[in-house]
N, C-alpha and C positions, 0 to 999 in steps of 0.2 A: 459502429456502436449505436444500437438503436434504443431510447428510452421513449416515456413516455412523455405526452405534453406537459402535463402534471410536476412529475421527476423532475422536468425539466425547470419547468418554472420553481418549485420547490428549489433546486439546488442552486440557479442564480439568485430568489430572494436571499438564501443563506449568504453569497457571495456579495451583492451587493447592501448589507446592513453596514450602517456605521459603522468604524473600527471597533467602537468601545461595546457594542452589542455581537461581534464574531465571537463565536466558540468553533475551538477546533473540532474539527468531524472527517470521520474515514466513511468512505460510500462503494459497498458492492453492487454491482450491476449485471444482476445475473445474463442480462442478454445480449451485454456487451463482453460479458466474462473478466469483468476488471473491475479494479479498485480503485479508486481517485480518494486521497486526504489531501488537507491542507490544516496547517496550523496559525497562520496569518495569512489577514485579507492583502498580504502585501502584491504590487505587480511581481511578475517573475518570468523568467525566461528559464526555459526546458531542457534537459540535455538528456539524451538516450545512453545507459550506462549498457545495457547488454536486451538480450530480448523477451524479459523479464520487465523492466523497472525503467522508467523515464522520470527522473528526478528536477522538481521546481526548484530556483533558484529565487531568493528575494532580488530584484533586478537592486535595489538600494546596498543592503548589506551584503550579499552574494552567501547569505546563509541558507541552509534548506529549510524551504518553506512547507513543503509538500512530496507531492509523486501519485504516477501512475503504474499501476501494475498491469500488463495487459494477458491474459490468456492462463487466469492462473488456477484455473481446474483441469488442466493439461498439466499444468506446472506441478501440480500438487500430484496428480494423478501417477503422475512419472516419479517424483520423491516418495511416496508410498510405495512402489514396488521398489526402487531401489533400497529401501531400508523400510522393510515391513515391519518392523516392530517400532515406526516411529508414533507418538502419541503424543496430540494436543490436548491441552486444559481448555474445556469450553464450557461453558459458565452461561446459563438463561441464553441459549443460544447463538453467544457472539464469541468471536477469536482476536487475541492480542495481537496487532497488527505484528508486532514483533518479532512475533513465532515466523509469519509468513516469510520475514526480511533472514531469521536466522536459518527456516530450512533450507535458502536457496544456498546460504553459503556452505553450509553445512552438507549439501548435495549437489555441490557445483563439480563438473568436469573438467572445470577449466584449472591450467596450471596457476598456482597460488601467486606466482606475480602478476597473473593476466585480469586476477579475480579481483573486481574493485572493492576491497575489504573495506579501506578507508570510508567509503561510500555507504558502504552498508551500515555497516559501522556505526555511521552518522542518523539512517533512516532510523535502525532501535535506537538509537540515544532517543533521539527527538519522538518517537510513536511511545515509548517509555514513559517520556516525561508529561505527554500528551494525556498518558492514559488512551491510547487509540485502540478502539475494538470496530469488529466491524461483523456481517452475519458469516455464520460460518459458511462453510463449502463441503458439499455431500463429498468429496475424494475422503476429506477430512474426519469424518466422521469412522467410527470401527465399533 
């Protein structure tokens, strides 16, 4: 995943501000093809849910901090033909991180015990309550 120097430094100042000065932020990366939010600057440790979505952990509380989406205009791309009449609300150009976490479950293959509901679950609660948008994605758009 390749950003710029810029992004780059842009996205650690965000990371490294005081606690009391972080705002949660959701970050598309068109040429990495992913999404990185976080809703606290807390440490965290990572766990890969499926090949979608790698979800932070607050290494303190063990609550979800964050997540990374990787590849998700393939992802999106493949959800639009399986169910073409699916339609997002996009608003001044950005998408409710939420929709992204509901179309996977929503268009998952996978059999309903294998699919980590709980997890997803947990990502709209928390991008919900965040208010997280992020820019949309051409699959997206109709």
């Amino acid at each position: 995943m390749a950003i710029s120097q810029s992004e780059f430094a842009k996205r650690m100042s965000l990371m490294a501000k005081p606690a009391e000065d972080f705002r949660p932020f959701a970050y598309y990366d068109p040429d990495g093809d992913c999404i990185e939010f976080l809703i606290k600057p807390d440490p965290f440790y990572a766990e890969r849910v499926d090949d979608l979505v790698t979800v932070y952990y607050s290494q303190d509380t063990d609550e979800v901090v964050g997540s990374l989406l990787k590849g998700v205009s393939k992802f999106c791309q493949d959800a639009v033909a399986k169910m073409p009449g699916f339609k997002v609300e996009i608003r001044d150009g950005k998408i409710k991180l939420e929709h992204v976490f509901r179309l996977r479950m929503w268009t998952s293959t996978m059999k309903p015990r294998d699919l980590p509901t709980l997890t997803y679950q947990k990502l709209i609660d928390v991008a919900e309550k965040a208010d997280l948008e992020t820019e949309n994605f051409e699959c997206l758009t109709v």
